[in-house]
N, C-alpha and C positions, 0 to 999 in steps of 0.2 A: 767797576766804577772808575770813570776819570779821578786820576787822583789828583790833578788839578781844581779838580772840583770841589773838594775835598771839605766842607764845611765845619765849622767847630762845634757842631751841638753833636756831629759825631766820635769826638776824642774828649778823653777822658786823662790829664796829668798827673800823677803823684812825682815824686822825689827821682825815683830811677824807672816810671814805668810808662807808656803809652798803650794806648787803652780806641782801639779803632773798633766801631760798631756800625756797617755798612750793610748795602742790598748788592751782590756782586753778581755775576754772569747767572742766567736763566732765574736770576730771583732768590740764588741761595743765600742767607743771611750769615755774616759773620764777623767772628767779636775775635781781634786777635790782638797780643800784648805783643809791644817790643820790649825788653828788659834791655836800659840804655840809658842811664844819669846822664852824659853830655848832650845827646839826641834830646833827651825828654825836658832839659833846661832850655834847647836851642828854642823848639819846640813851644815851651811855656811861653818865652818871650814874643814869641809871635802870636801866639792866642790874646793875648794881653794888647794887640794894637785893635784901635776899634773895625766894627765891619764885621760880616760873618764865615768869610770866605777865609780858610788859613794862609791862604800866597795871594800876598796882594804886593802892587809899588805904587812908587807917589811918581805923579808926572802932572807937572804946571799946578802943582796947590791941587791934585784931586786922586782921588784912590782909585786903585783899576782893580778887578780880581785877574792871576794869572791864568789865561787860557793856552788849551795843550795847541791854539794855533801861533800863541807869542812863544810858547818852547818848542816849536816846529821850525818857528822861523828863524829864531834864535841858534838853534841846531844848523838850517841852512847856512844862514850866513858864514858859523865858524866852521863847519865841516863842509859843506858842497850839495849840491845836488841829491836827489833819492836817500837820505837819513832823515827817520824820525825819533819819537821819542822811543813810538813801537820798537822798532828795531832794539834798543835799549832794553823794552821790558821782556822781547825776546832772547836777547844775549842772557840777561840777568837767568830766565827761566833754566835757557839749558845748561849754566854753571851748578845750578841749584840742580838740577834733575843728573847731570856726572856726577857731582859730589857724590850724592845721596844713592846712586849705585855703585859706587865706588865703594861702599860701605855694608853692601846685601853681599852674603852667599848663598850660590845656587851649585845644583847637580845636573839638574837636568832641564830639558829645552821646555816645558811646561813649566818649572818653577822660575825661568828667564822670564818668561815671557807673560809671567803673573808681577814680577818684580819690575816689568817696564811697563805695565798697565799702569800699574798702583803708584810708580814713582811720577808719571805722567799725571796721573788724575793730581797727586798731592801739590806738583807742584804748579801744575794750571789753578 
């Protein structure tokens, strides 16, 4: 799912919690929390502006929703040429997929290579 896209009828605020309920890559459905009081305040406050789109700005007295081509261009301007958000959500993937082997032990070249399957799948 574009997460620019990102609509309010799919998040869900409590106190410290966020609550995302989306249709993501090949249609698998998924409900996933952040546990984050700062985040989920930032968060409320913006559910709370009218409109259904959660990233919107105001330009000449009128609401825009943010699309991934205004933080595409946005990215150009301050970085240069060939950067996208992609790039971004690729970096973020494979800090999350070192971590998280940083943390398996293996013996042997079969249980490697079980551990990089499954940390791939988790963190796609």
């Amino acid at each position: 799912m574009d997460w620019t896209m990102l609509r309010k009828q799919h998040m869900k605020v409590s106190a410290d919690t966020l609550r995302f309920r989306f249709r993501g890559k090949s249609g698998i459905e998924h409900d996933v929390a952040v546990s984050d009081a700062r985040v989920a305040r930032i968060v409320k406050r913006c559910m709370d502006l009218p409109g259904q789109d959660l990233f919107q700005y105001d330009a000449h007295s009128e609401r825009h929703a943010v699309s991934s081509s205004d933080i595409n261009d946005y990215l150009h301007e301050i970085i240069g040429a060939g950067f996208t958000a992609k790039d971004y959500r690729t970096w973020a993937g494979s800090v999350f997929a070192l971590a998280a082997l940083r943390r398996l032990k293996w013996e042997t070249v079969t249980e490697v290579r079980k551990h990089i399957v499954g940390t791939i799948k988790d963190v796609s």
